[in-house]
C-alpha positions in Angstrom: 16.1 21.9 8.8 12.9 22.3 10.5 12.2 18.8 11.1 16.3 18.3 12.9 15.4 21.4 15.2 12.3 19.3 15.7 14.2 16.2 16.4 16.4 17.7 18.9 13.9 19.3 20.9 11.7 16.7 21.5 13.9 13.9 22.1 13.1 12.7 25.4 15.2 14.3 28.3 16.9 11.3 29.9 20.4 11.6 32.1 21.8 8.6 30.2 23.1 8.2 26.4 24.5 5.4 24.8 27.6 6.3 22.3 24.8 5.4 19.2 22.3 8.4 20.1 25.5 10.6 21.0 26.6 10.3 17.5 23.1 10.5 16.3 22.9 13.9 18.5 25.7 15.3 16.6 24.9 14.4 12.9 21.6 16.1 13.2 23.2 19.4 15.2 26.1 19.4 12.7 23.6 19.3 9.5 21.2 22.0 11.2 24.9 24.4 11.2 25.2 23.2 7.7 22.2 23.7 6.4 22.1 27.3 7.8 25.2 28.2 6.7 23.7 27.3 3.3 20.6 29.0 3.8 23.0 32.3 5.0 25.1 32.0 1.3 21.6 33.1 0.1 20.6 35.5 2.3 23.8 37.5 1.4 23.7 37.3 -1.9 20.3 38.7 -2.0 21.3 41.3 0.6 23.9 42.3 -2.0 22.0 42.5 -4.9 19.1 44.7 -2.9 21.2 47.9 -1.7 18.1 49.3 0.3 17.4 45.7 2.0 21.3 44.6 3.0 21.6 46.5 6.6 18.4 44.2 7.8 19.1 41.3 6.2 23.0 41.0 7.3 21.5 41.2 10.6 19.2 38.0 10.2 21.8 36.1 8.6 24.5 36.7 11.0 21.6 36.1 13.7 20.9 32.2 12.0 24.7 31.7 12.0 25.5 32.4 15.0 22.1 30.1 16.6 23.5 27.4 13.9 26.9 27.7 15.4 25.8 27.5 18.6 23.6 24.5 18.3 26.2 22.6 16.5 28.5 23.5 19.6 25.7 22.0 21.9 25.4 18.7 20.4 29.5 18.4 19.8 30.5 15.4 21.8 33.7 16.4 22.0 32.6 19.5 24.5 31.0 16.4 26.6 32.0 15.3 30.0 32.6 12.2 30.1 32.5 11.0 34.2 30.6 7.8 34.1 32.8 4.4 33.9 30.0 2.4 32.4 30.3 4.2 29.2 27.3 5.7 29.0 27.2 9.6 29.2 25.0 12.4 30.4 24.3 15.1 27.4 22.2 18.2 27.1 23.0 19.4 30.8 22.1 23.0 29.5 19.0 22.0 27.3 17.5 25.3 27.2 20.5 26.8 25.6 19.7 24.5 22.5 16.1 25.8 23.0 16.9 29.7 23.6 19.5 28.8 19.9 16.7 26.6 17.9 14.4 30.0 18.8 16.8 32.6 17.8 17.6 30.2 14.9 13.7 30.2 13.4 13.1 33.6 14.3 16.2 35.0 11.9 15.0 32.6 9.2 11.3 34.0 9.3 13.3 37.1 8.8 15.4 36.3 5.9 12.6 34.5 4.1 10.2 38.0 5.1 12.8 40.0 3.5 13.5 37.9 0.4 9.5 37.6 -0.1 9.6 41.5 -0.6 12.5 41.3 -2.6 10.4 38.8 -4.8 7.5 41.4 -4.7 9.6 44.2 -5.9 10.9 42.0 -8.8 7.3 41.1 -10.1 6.6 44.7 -9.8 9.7 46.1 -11.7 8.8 43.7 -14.4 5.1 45.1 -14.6 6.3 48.5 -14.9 9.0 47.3 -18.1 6.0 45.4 -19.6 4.2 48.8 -19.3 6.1 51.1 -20.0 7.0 48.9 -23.7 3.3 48.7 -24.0 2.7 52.4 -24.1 5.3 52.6 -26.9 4.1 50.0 -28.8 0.7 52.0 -29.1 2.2 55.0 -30.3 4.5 53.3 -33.1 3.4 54.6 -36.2 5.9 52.0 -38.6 6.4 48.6 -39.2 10.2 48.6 -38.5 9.7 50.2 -35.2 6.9 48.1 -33.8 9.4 44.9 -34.6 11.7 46.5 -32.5 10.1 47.2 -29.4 8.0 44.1 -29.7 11.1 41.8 -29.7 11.4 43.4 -26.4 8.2 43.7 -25.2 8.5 39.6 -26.0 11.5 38.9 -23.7 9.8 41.2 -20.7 6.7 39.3 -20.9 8.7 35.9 -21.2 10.5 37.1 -18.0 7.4 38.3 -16.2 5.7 34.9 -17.3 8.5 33.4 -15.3 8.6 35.2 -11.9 4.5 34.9 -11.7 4.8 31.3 -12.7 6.8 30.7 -9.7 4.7 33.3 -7.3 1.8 30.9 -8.4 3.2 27.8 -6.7 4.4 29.4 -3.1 0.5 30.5 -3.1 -0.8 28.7 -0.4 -4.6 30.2 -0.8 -6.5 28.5 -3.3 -8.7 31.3 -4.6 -5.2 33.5 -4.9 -3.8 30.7 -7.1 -7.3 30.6 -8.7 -6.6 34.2 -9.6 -3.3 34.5 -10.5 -4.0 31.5 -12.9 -6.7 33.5 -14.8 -4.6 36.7 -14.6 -1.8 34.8 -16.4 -3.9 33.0 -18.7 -5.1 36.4 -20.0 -1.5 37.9 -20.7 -0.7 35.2 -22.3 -3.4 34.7 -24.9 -3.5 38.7 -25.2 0.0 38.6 -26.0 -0.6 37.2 -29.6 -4.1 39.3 -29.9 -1.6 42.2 -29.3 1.2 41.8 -31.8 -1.8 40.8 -34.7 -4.3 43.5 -33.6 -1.3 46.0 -33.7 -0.3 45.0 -37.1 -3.9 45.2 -38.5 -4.2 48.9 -37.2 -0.7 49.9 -38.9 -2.0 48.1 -42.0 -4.7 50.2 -41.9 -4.5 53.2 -39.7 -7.8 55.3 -40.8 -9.8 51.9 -39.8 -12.0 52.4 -36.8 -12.8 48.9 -36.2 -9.0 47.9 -36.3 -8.3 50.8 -33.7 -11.2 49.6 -31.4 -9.8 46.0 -31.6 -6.4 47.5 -30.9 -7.5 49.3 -27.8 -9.8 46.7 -26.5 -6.6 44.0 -26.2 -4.5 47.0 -24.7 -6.4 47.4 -21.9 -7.5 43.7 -21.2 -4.2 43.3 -20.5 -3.2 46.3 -18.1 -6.1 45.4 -16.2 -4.3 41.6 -15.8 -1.2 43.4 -14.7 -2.6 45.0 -12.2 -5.0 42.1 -10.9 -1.6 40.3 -10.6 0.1 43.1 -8.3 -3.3 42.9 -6.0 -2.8 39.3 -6.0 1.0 39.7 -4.4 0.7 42.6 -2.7 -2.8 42.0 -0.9 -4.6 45.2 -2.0 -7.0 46.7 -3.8 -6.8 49.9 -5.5 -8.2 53.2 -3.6 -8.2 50.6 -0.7 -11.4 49.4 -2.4 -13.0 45.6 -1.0 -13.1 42.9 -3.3 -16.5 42.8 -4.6 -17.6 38.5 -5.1 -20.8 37.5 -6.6 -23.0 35.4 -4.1 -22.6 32.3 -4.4 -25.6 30.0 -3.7 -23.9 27.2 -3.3 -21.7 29.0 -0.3 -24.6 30.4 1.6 -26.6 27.0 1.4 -23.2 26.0 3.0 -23.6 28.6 5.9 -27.2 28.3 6.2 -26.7 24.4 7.3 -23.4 24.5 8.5 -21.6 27.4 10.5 -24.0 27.2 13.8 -27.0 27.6 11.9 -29.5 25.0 11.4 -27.4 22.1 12.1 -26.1 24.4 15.3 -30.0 23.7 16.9 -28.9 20.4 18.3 -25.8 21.7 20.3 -27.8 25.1 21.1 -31.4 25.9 21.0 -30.4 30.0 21.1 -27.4 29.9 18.7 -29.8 32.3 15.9 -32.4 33.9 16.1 -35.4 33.5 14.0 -34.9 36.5 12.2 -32.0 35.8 10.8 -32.1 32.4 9.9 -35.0 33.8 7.6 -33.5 36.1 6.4 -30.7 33.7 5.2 -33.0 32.0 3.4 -35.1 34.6 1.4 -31.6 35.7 0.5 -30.9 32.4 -0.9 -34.3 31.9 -3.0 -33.7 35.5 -3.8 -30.8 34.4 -5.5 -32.3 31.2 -7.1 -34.3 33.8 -9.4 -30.9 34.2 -11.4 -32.3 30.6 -12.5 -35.6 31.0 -12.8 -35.9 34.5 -14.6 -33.3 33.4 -17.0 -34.5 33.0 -20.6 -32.5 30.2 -21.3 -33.4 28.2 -18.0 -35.6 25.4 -19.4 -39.5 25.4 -18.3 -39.1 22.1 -16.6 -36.2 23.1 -14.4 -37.7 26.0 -13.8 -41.4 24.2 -12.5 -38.8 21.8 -10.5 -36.9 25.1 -9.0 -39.7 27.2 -8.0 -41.6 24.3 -6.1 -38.4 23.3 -4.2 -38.4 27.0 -3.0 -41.6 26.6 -2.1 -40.9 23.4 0.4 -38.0 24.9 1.3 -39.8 27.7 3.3 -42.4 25.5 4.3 -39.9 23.4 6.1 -38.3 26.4 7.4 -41.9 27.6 9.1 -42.3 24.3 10.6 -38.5 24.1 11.8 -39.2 27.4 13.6 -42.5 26.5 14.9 -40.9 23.2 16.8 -37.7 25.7 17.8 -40.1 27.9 19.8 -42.1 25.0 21.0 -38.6 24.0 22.2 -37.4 27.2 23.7 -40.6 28.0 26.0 -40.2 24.2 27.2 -36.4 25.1 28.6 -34.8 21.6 27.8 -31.7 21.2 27.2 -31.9 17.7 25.6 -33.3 18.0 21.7 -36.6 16.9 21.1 -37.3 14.0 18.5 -39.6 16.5 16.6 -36.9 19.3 16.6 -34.3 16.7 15.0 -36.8 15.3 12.3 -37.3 19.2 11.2 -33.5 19.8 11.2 -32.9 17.0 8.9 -36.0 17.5 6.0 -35.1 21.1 6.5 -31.5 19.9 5.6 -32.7 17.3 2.9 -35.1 19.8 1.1 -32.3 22.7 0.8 -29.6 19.4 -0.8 -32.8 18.7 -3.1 -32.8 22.1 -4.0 -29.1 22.2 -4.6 -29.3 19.6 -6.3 -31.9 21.0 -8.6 -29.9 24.4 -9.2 -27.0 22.0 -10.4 -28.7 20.1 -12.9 -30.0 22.9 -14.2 -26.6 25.1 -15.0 -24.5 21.8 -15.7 -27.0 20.6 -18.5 -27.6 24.3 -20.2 -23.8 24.6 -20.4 -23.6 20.8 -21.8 -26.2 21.4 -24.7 -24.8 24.4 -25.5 -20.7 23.4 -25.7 -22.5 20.5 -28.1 -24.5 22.4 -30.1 -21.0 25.4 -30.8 -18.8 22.2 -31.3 -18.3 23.1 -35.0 -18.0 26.5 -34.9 -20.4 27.7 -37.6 -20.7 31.0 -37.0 -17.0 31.7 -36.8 -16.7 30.0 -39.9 -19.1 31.5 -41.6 -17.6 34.7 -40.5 -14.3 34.2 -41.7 -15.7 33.5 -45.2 -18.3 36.3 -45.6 -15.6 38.7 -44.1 -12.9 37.4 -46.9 -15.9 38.0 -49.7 -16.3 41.5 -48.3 -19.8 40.6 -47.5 -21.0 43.7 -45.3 -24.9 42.2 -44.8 -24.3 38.2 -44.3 -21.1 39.4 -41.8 -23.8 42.0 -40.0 -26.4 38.9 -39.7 -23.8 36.5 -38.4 -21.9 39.1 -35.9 -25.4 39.3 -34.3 -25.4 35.8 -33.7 -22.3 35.5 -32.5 -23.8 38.1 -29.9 -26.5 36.2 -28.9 -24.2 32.9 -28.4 -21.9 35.3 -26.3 -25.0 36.1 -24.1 -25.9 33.0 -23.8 -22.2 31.5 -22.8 -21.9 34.9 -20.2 -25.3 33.7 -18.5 -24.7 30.0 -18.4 -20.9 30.6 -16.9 -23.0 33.3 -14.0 -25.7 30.4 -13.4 -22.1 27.7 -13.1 -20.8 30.3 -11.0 -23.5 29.6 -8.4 -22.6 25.5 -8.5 -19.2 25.4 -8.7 -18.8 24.6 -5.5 -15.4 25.5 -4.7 -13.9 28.7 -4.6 -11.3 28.6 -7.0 -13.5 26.8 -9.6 -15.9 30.1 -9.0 -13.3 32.0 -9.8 -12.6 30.2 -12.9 -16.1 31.0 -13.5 -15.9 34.6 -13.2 -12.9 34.6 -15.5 -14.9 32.4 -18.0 -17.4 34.6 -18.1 -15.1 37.8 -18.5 -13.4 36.0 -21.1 -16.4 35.7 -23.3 -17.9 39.0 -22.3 -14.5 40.8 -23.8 -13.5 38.5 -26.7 -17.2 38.3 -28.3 -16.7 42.0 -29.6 -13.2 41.4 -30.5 -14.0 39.2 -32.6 -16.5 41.2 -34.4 -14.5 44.0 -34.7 -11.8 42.0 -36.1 -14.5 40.6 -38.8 -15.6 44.1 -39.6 -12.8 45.0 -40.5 -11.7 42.4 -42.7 -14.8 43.0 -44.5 -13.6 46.5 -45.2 -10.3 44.8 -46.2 -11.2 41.7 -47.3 -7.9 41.1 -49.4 -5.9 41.9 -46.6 -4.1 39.1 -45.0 -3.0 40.2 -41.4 -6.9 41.3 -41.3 -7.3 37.4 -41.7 -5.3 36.7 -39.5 -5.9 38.9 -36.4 -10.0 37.5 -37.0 -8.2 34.3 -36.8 -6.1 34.8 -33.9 -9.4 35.7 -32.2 -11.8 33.2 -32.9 -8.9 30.6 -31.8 -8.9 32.4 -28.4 -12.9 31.9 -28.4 -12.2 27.8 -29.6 -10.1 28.2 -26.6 -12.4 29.2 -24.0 -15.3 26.7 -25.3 -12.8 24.0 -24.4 -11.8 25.6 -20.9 -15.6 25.9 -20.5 -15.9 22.1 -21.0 -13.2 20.9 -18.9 -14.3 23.3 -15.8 -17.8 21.7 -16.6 -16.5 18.4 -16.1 -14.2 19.6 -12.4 -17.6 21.3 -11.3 -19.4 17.6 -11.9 -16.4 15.9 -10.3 -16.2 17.8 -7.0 -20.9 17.7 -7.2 -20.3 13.8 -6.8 -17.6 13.6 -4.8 -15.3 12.5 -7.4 -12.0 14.8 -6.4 -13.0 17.3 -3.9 -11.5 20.7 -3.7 -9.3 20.9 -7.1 -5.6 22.4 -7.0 -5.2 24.8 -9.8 -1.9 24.4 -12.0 -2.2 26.5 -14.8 1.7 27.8 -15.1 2.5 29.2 -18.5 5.2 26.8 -19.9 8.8 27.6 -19.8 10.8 28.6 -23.4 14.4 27.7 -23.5 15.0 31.1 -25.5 13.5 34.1 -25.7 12.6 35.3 -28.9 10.6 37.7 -30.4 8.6 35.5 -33.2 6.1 34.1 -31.0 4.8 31.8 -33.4 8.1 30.2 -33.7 7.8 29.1 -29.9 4.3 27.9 -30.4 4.6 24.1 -29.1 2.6 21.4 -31.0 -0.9 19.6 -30.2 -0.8 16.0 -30.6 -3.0 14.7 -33.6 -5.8 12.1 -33.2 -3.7 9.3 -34.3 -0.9 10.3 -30.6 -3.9 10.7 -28.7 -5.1 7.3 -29.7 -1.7 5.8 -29.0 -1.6 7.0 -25.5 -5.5 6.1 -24.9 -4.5 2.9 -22.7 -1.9 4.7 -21.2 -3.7 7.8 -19.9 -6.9 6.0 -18.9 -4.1 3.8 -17.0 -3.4 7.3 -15.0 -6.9 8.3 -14.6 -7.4 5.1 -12.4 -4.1 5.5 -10.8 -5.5 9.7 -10.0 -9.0 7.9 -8.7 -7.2 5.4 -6.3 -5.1 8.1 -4.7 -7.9 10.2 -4.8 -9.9 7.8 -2.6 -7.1 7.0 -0.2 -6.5 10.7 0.6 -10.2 11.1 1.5 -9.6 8.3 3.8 -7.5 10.3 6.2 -9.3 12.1 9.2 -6.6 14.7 8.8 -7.3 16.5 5.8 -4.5 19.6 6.4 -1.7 16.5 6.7 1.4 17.7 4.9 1.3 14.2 3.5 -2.7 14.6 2.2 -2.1 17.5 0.7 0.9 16.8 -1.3 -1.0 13.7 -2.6 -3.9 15.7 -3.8 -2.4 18.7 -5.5 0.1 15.0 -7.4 -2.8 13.8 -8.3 -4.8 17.0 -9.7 -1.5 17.6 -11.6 -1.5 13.2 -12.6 -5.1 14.3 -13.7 -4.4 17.1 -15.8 -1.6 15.2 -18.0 -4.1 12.6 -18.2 -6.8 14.8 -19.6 -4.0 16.1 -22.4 -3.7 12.1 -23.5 -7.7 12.9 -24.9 -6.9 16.5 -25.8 -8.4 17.9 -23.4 -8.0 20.2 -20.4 -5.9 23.0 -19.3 -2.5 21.5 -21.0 -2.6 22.7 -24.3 0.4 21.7 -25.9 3.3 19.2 -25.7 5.4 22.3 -23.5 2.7 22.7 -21.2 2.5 19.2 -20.4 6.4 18.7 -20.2 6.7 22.2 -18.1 3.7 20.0 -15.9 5.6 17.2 -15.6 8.6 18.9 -14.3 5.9 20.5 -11.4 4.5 17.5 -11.1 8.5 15.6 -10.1 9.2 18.5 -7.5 6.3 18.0 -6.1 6.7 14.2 -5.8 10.4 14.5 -4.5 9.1 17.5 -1.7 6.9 14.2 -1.0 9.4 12.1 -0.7 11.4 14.2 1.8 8.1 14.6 4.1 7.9 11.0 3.9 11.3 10.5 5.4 10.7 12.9 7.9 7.8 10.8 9.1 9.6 7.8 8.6 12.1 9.0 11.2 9.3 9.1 13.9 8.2 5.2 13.9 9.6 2.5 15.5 7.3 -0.6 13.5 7.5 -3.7 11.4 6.0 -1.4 8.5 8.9 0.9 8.8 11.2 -0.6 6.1 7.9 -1.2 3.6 7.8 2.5 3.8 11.3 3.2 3.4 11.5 0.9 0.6 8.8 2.6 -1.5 10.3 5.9 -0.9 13.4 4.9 -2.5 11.5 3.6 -5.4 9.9 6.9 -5.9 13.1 9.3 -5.7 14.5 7.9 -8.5 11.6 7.7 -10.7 10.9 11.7 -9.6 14.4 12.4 -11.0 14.2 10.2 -14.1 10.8 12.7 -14.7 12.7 15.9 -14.1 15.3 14.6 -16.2 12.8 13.7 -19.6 10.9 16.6 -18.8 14.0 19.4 -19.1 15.3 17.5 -22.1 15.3 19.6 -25.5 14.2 17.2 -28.7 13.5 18.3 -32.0 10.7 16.6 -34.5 7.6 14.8 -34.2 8.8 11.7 -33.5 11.0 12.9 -30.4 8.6 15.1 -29.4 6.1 12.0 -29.4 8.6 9.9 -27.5 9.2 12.1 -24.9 5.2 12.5 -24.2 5.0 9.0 -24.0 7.7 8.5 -21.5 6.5 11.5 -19.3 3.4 9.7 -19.0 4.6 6.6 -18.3 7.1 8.1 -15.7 4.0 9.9 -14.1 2.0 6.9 -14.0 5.1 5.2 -12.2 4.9 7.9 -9.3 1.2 7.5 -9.3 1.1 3.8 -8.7 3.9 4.0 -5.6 1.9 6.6 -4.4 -1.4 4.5 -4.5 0.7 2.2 -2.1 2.3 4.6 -0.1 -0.7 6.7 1.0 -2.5 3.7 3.1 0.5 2.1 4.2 1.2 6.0 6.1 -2.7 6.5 6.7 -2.0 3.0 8.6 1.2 3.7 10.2 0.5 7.2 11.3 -2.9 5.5 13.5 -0.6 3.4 15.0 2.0 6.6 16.0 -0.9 8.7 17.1 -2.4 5.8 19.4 0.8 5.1 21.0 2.0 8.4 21.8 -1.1 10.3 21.9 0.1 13.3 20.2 1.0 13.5 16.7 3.5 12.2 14.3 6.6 14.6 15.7 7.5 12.5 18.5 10.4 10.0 19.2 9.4 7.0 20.9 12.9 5.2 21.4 16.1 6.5 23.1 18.4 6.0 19.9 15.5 6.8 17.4 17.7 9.6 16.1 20.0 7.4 14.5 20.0 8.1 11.1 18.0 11.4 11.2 20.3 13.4 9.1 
């Protein structure tokens, strides 16, 4: 709708018409009406269902009817004159009622889409307060029968609350907010089996402290994710508190180059002040002491760490001392000597980055390879099953000391992540294995103090899986930071919806999708390395476009992080951890496409070139492929070999979008040069009297 409102408005304002753009005129003023009248069916049936919302809604739909009405009116040919004999017609003699009815028009909408945004908000919150309020009676069940009751319940509202934040998640146009609401979601979700196992440990075996403690610990994890996810969409902090972030160093290295600081020197000799440009950079070496007073920093990166401080304020003195020299002289041009400081002042704080980055990236590599097997949870399980009190006291102490060393290493990542929303991951990384180290040793005590008890088993189980878990988030977050360090993929979208259930059910272990074995993943090897070159080209073609905020750039990254996710799943890896999660991806990852396709069009509409009908063509190649995705990706199939099947052909269908995207990204880099040089402004902008034929 937006793009017609465009069309009309900027078509160029000429006295004469041929018959063609009349008609053209029309179709587009006739589907605007339509499409509002569409949008309005909505509106009113929200207004309906939301008592306390209806009065000012009714009033922004009836506005955006009446503004569709009225431009359909405008561009009706019918209501023409019709005085010249050469058949050729003048149109839009009252152009700025079409303006004064396309403003009225976007205004209402804003209003309708403001209103049903809160109505969204209350929903999310409604479901909190059910999830809550069944959480506060499942701590206070006292028998088996009961807590099966209220849990199949508790189930469905968490199913349903999975759903409306799974959506929330993708209108989030903030990356660190989508960052957030990721982790907060990934926490309810794990917690949700910690909960019903932890819960039926402490009714197994009420006068257990240990079992209690566990209990409690999973309880409040997750309130505290509830209410991190009503911040998120409500924009507030409780007690009006400020969100308190970790420095980064990697941020203010950023700011001390960037952001009119040292760089700023050559455009302005005054643009800092000594001061605090110093100060910016003790804060920064202040911070590179997480590094070097950390006892599992090794010496040599240490040495290496400490003597790039070093030249790093040496530089900075004899920056300063050339800045002066260039202030009291009063030019205006920069001095040779200035520049050559600016740039080893640059170079020594990249060294020093660079340093800081090695050093996080290859503690966190030796230790994900030296926990691969998971010995001490194994050792855990058994000794708690023997009843082993001593050997389970010796091996919950290492399992501390492993969980200090995973909580420091994911603090010292924090700091080279380089993004924000793979900080954030960070933070959550480092949460989770601050929180699920004890739980797991409270779990293994008391299975030791139960050690023929098999839901005591279990829970320990349940929690050294969510520990597993995290070790192989750790190493695919390990391998993003790495990625965006060498300029691999850039700033990383965040996809990390819980999967969708066809029905709701109680028995959450009955919903729990399969993993592929080795022998899948080694069937779809050539397949998903096949995407990972198709996610590498696209990648390399969208850093090729000067416009990095394009509708049509951004679209193609956040495909291809989602291309690149399914194609980390084909090795076992990543964020998709089941066959669900990649087919509940897949379906994302088609919308996406097809939203794509649409802007495509749009752009399409705007050129008048040889190239135009290459791009058309590969749009309607990749419409139908989109909706073949959507198609295998909603399909229900039962077995292993179906199941197989169907990941086979999602990939394949991915791959397919993937490779007409490779080609459709430079063809419109290309294309949209040539609009921008020959109109000078944009890509919103007809350049033909009839090029509104066809824009409905």
């Amino acid at each position: 709708m937006a793009s017609q409102i465009t069309t009309l408005i900027n078509h160029k304002d000429k006295p004469k018409r041929s018959d063609k753009t009349l008609q053209a005129i029309q179709r587009v003023g006739q589907a605007v009406n339509l499409a509002v009248e569409r949008f309005v069916t909505v509106g009113e049936a929200i207004a309906n269902e939301n008592r306390e919302l209806k009065e000012e809604m009714s009033i922004a739909c009836t506005e955006a009817k009446r503004a569709g009405e009225t431009i359909a009116q405008l561009t009706d040919v019918a209501n023409l004159d019709h005085p010249e004999s050469d058949g050729r017609i003048t149109i839009f003699t009252d152009k700025t009622g079409v303006v004064k009815a396309a403003r009225l028009l976007l205004s209402s909408v804003t209003k309708v889409l403001v209103l049903a945004d809160r109505v969204v908000i209350k929903q999310i919150i409604a479901s909190r307060n059910k999830v809550l309020a069944t959480m506060e009676q499942l701590e206070k069940v006292s028998s088996f029968q009961e807590f099966v009751q209220i849990f199949s319940q508790f189930g469905n509202e968490m199913v349903e609350f999975a759903h409306l934040t799974g959506d929330r998640q993708n209108d989030l146009k903030d990356e660190k907010k989508k960052a957030r609401m990721a982790a907060a979601r990934a926490v309810l979700e794990k917690c949700t089996m910690m909960l019903l196992t932890a819960s039926k440990t402490c009714l197994r075996h009420p006068d257990c402290e240990s079992a209690r403690l566990n209990k409690e610990g999973v309880f409040h994890r997750m309130r505290l994710a509830l209410e991190q996810v009503i911040e998120i969409i409500t924009d507030s902090r409780p007690s009006g508190e400020n969100e308190m972030v970790p420095i980064c160093i990697y941020a203010s290295i950023k700011v001390f180059k960037f952001n009119n600081k040292v760089e700023g020197l050559r455009e302005n000799l005054y643009v800092i002040s000594q001061e605090n440009l110093s100060a910016m950079l003790d804060l920064i070496l202040e911070h590179t002491e997480d590094f070097t007073d950390s006892a599992y920093t090794s010496h040599e990166h240490r040495e290496r760490i400490l003597e790039q401080s070093k030249q790093a304020k040496m530089e900075l003195e004899q920056l300063v001392s050339v800045w002066m020299q260039a202030q009291s002289q009063k030019t205006k041009d920069i001095t040779e000597d200035l520049e050559i400081a600016i740039l080893k002042t640059c170079q020594c704080m990249n060294e020093l980055k660079r340093e800081l980055h090695h050093a996080a990236t290859s503690l966190a590599a030796d230790l994900l390879r030296y926990h691969a097997d998971h010995m001490v949870l194994k050792a855990l399980k058994i000794t708690g099953m023997e009843g082993n009190l001593e050997a389970v006291a010796e091996y919950t102490c290492k399992l501390s000391e492993q969980k200090e060393q995973l909580v420091e290493t994911c603090r010292l990542l924090r700091h080279v992540s380089g993004t924000e929303p793979l900080e954030i991951t960070c933070i959550h990384a480092e949460d989770t294995f601050q929180v699920t180290g004890p739980q797991i040793i409270s779990a293994a005590e008391t299975l030791t103090l139960h050690p023929s008890s098999k839901i005591a088993k279990e829970n320990l189980d349940v929690f050294c899986e969510a520990w597993e878990s995290q070790l192989s988030d750790m190493s695919m977050l390990l391998r993003e930071i790495n990625d965006v360090f060498e300029g691999r993929r850039g700033e990383k979208r965040a996809y990390l919806s819980l999967p969708r259930p066809g029905k709701h059910n109680a028995n959450l272990k009955a919903l729990k999708p399969v993993k592929l074995d080795s022998e899948e993943q080694a069937k779809l090897g050539k397949l998903g390395l096949e995407l990972h070159f198709l996610t590498s080209d696209v990648d390399s073609e969208t850093e090729k476009w000067e416009d990095q905020e394009n509708e049509i750039v951004r679209y193609g990254q956040s495909i291809s992080s989602m291309a690149h996710t399914m194609y980390l799943f084909t090795r076992g890896e990543g964020l998709l951890k089941t066959t669900q999660d990649l087919f509940h991806q897949a379906e994302v990852f088609a919308t996406e496409s097809i939203k794509l396709a649409s802007v495509l069009t749009a752009f399409s509409n705007q050129l008048e070139d040889d190239h135009k009908p290459l791009l058309l063509l590969e749009i309607d190649k990749l419409i139908p492929v989109c909706q073949q995705l959507q198609i295998t990706a909603k399909n229900t199939v039962q077995g292993k070999s179906a199941t197989f099947t169907k990941v086979d052909t999602c990939i394949r269908k991915t791959k397919g979008v993937m490779t007409i995207l490779s080609q459709v990204l430079p063809l419109s880099c290309k294309l949209l040069r040539k609009t921008q040089c020959g109109t000078g402004n944009g890509w919103l902008r007809n350049t033909n009297d009839d090029s509104m034929e066809g824009k409905t």
